[in-house]
C-alpha positions as a printed NumPy array, in Angstrom:
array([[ 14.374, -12.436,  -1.032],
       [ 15.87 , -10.733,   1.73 ],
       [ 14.705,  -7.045,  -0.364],
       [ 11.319,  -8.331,  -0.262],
       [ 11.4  ,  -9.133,   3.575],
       [ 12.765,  -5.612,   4.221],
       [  9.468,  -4.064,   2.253],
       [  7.011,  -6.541,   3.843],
       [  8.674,  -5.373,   7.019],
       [  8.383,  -1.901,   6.543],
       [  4.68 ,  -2.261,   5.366],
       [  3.818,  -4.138,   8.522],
       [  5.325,  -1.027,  11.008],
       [  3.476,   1.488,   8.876],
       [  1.178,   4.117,  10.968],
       [ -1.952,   4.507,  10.897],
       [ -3.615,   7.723,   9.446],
       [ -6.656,   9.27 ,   9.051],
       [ -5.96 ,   9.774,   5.619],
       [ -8.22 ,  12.479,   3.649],
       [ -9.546,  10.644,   0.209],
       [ -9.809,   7.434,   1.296],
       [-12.682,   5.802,   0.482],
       [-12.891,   2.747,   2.766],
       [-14.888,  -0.531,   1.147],
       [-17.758,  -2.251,   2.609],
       [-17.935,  -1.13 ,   6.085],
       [-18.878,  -2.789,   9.081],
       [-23.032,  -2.499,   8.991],
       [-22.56 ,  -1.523,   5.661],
       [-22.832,  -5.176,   3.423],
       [-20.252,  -6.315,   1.05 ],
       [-22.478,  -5.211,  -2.235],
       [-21.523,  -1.98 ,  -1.294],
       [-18.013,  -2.168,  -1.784],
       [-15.791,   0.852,  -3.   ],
       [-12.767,   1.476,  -5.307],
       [-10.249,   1.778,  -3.084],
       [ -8.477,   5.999,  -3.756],
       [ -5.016,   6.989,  -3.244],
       [ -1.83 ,   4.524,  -3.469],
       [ -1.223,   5.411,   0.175],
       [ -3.686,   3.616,   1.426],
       [ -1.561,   0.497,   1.898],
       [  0.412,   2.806,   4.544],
       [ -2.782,   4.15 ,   6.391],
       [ -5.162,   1.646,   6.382],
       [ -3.834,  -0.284,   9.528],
       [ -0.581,   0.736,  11.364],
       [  1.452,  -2.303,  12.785],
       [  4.005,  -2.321,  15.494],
       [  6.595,  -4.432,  17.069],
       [  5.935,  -3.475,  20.223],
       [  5.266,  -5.183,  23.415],
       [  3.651,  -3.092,  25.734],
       [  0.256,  -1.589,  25.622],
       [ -0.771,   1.787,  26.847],
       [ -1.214,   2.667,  30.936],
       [  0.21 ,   5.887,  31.49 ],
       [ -1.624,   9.436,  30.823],
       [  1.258,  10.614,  28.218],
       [  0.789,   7.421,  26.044],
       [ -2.387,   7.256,  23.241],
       [ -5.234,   6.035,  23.921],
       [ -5.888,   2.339,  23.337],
       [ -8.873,   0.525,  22.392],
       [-10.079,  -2.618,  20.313],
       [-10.763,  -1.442,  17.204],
       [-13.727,  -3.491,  14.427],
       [-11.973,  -3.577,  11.236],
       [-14.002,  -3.407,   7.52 ],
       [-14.13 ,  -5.654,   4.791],
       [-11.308,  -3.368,   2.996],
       [ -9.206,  -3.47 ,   5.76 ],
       [ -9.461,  -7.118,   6.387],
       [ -8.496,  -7.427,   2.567],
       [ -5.638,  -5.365,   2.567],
       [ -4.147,  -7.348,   6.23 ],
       [ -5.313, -10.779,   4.456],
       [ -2.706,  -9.53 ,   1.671],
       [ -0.204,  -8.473,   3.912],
       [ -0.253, -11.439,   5.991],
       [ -0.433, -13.725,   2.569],
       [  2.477, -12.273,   1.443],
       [  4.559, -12.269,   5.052],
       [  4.265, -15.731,   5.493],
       [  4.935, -16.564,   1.885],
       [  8.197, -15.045,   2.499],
       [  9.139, -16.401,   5.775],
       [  7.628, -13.532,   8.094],
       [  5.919, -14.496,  11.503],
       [  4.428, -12.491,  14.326],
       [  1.572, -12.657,  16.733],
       [ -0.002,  -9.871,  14.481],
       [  0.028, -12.321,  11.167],
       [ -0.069, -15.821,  13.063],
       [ -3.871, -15.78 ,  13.836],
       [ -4.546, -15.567,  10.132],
       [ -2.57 , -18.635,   8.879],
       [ -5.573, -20.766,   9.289],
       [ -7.512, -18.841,   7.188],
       [ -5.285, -17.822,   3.566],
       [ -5.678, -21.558,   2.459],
       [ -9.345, -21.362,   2.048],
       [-10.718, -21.757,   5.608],
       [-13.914, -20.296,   6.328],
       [-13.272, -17.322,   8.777],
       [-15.169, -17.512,  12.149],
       [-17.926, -15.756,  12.089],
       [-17.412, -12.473,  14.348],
       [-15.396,  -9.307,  13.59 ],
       [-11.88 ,  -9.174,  13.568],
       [-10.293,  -6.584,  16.268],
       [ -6.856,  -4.619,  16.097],
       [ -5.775,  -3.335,  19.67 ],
       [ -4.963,  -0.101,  18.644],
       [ -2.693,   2.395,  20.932],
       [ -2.52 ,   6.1  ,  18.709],
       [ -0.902,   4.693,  15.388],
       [  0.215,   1.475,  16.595],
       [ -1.714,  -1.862,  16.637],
       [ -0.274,  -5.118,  18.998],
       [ -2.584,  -7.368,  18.724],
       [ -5.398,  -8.925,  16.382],
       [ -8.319, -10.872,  17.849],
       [-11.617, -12.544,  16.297],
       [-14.529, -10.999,  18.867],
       [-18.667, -12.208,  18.503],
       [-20.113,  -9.671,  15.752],
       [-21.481,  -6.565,  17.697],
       [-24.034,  -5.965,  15.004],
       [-25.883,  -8.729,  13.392],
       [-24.592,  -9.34 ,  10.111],
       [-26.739, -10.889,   6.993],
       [-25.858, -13.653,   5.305],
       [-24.714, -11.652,   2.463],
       [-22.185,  -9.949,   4.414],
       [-20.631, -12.674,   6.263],
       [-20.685, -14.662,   2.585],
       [-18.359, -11.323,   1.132],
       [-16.119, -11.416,   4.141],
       [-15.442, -15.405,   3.834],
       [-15.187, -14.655,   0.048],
       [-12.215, -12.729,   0.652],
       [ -9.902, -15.772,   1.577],
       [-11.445, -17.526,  -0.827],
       [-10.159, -16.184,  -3.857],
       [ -6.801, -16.628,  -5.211],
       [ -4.34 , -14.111,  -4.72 ],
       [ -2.893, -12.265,  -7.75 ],
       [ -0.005, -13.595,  -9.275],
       [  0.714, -10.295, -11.912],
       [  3.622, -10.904, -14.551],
       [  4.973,  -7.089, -14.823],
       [  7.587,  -6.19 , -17.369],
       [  9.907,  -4.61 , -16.626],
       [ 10.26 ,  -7.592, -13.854],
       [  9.822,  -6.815, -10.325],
       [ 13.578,  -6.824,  -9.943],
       [ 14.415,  -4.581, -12.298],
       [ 14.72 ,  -0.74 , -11.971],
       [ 11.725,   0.977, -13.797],
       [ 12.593,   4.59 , -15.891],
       [ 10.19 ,   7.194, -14.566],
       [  8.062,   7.956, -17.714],
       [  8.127,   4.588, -19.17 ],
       [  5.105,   1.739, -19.36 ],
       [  4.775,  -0.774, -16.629],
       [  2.892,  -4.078, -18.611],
       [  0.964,  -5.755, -16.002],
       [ -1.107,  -9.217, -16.692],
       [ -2.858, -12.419, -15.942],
       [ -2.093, -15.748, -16.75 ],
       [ -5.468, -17.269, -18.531],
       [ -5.368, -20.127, -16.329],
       [ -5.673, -17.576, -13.479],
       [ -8.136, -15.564, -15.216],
       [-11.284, -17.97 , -14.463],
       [-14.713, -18.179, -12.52 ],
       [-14.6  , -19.125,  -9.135],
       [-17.222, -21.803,  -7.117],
       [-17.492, -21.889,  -3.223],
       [-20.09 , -23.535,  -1.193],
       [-20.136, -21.887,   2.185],
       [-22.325, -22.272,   5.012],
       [-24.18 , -19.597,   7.706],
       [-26.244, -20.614,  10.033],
       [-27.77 , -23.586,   9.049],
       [-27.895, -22.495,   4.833],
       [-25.894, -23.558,   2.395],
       [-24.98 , -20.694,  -0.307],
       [-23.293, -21.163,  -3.665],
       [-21.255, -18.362,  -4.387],
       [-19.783, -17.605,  -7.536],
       [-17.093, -15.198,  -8.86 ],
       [-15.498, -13.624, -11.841],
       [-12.68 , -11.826, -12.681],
       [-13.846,  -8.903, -14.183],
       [-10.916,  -6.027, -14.289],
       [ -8.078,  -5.25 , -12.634],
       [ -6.751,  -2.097, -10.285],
       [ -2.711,  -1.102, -10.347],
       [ -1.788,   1.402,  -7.74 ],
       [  2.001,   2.422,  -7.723],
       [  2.136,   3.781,  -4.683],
       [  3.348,   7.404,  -5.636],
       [  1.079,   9.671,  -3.218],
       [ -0.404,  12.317,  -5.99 ],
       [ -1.068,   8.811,  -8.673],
       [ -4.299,   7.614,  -9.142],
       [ -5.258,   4.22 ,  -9.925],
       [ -5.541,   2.748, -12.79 ],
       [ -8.591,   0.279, -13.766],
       [ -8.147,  -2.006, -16.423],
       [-10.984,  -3.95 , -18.118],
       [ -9.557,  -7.648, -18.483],
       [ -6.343,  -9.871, -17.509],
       [ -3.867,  -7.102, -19.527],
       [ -1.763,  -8.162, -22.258],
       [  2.121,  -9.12 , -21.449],
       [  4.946,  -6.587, -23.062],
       [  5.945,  -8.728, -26.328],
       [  9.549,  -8.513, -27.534],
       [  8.846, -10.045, -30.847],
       [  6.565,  -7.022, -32.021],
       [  8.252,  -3.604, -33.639],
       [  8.115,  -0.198, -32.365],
       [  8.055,   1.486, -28.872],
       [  6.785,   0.141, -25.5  ],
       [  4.344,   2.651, -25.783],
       [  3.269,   1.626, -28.998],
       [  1.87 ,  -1.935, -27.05 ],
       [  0.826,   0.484, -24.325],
       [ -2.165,   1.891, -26.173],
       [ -3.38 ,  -1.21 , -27.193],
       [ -6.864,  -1.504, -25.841],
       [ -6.004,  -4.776, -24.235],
       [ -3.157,  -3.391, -22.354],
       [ -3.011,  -2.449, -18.649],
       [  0.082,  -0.686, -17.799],
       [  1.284,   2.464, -15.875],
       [  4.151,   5.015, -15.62 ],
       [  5.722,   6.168, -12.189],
       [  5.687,   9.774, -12.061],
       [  8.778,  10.192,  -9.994],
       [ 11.893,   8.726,  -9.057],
       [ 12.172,   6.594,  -5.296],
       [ 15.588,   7.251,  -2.791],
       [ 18.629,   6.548,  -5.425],
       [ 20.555,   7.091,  -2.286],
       [ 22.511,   9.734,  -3.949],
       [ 20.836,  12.76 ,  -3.578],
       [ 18.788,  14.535,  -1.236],
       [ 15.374,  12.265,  -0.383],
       [ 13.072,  15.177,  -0.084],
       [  9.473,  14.237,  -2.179],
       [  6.001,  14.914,  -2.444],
       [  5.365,  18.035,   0.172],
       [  8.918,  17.584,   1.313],
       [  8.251,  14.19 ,   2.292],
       [ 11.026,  12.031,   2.143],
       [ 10.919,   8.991,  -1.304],
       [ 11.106,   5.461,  -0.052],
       [ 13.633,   3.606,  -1.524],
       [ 11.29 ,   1.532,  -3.601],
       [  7.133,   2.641,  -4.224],
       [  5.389,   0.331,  -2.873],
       [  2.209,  -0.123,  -4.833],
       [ -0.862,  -2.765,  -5.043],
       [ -2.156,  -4.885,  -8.045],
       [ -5.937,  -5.492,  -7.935],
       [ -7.935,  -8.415,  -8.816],
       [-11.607,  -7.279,  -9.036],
       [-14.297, -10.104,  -8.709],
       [-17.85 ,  -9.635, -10.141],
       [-19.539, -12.299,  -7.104],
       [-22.88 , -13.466,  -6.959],
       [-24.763, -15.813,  -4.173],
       [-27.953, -18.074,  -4.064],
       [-29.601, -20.787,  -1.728],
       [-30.45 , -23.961,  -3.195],
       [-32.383, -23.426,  -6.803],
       [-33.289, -19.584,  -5.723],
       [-32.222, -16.475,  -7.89 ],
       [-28.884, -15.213,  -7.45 ],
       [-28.218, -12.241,  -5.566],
       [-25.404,  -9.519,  -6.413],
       [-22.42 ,  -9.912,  -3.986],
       [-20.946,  -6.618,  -5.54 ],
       [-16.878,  -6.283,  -6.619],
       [-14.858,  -8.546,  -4.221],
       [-11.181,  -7.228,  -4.428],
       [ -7.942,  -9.136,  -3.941],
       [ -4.865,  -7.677,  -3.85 ],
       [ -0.583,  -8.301,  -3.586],
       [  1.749,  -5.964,  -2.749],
       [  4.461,  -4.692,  -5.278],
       [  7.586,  -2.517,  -4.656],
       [  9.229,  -0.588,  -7.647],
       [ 12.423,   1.39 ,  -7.509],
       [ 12.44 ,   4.18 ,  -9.982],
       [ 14.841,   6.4  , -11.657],
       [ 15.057,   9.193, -13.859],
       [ 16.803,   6.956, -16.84 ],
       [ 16.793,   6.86 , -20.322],
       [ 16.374,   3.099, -20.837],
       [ 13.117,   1.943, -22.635],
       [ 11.668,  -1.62 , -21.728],
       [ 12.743,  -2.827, -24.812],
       [ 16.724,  -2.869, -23.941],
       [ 16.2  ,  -4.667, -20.456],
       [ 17.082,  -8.039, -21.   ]])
């Protein structure tokens, strides 16, 4: 527990960058149905920087500071940060305002603001939408908190210390793996919304790995079938990865990618994607395009020997 509070900390002092290859989702002004795969793992890092700070900008030799709109994707990714801090005993003004909300209740209809100094953000705010949104977008954005979190089973499991080289098995639960129904209301209409799970999306976190999109729930690692992990990993049911390099082992010098120092665990992302779709009353349904929803996950690696198979 207390490893996990350590990571969720870290993750929620990360900086903000303008990252190169980043391909935000569903913009403000842009409409939900036009989300985006997500690119590199280190997104989770750049995509909103938190601080623990008190004080805001004043003096010419500090950054500039400004309310900032965020998009759908970044809303996401905070709505999985914030999910996961208070699941784990985290509280803050940053995640506080969004308690209400990660149960199921409708967000209020306006844009949510970071106060942004440089890298740094102190303080998150609901503000009345700048640009008029349609009812499709605001029907995305409430979709969001809507849908379950993942709950991934990994093998090895998340405690255990993966070898670099060898297959990560991550799945759904069937019960998990099952259409959603909201009814939500905008101004006056009622919408039913539906949603599917359609596929998932595993980053690791590694800065040069790509992500990996899976068709389906995945397939769990069975012990009771012969050969090699990577035997199970081909099957076309599968969804699994293989971290490319080895995190801090605290031993050796922590140099990385482009000299960059390794974290002591990767901290990656596992993907629900939802096929949505939205009508009013008896009326045709409209395309509400991929929702995502997304958890956190921290791996340490190591340059080892071990297949899954011989981790009990």
């Amino acid at each position: 527990m207390r490893r996990r509070l350590q990571i969720l900390a870290a993750t929620l002092v990360a900086a903000v960058a303008t990252t190169s290859g980043i391909a935000p989702a569903g913009a403000a002004g842009e409409g939900g149905a036009t989300t985006k795969i997500v690119g590199r793992g280190d997104i989770i890092t750049s995509i909103l920087g938190w601080s623990t700070g008190t004080s805001r900008g004043g003096s010419a030799s500090r950054p500039r500071c400004a309310w900032r709109t965020l998009t759908d994707a970044q809303i996401e990714w905070v709505v999985a940060v914030a999910g996961q801090g208070i699941a784990n005993g985290l509280s803050s003004r940053l995640i506080d305002p969004l308690r209400p909300y990660l149960d199921g209740s409708e967000l209020l209809d306006g844009d949510l603001q970071g106060y942004i100094c440089g890298t740094s953000t102190y303080e998150l705010r609901f503000a009345p939408t700048i640009v008029p949104r349609t009812a499709q977008q605001v029907l995305y954005r409430q979709m969001i908190t809507r849908l379950p979190a993942p709950a991934p089973r990994t093998t090895p499991p998340p405690a255990a210390v993966v070898p670099v080289g060898q297959p990560v098995f991550f799945s759904i639960d069937p019960q998990d793996w099952r259409p959603v129904e909201a009814m939500l209301r905008h101004e006056g209409l009622t919408a039913e919304v539906r949603a599917e799970p359609v596929g998932l999306r595993v980053i690791t976190g590694e800065p040069t790995f790509d992500p990996v999109i899976c068709n389906g729930p995945g397939t769990p690692f069975r012990t009771d079938l012969p050969g090699p992990a990577a035997l199970q990993a081909r099957a076309p049911a599968a969804c699994t990865v293989a971290y490319r390099t080895s995190s801090d082992t605290g031993r050796s010098p922590r140099s990385g990618v482009d000299g960059l120092p390794r974290p002591m665990a990767w901290l990656g992302t596992v993907t629900v994607l939802w096929s949505a779709r939205w009508r009013i009353g008896t009326g045709e349904w409209t395309d509400l395009g991929l929702i995502p929803r997304t958890r956190l996950i921290a791996r340490t690696t190591r340059e080892l020997t071990t297949s899954i198979e011989n981790q009990r």
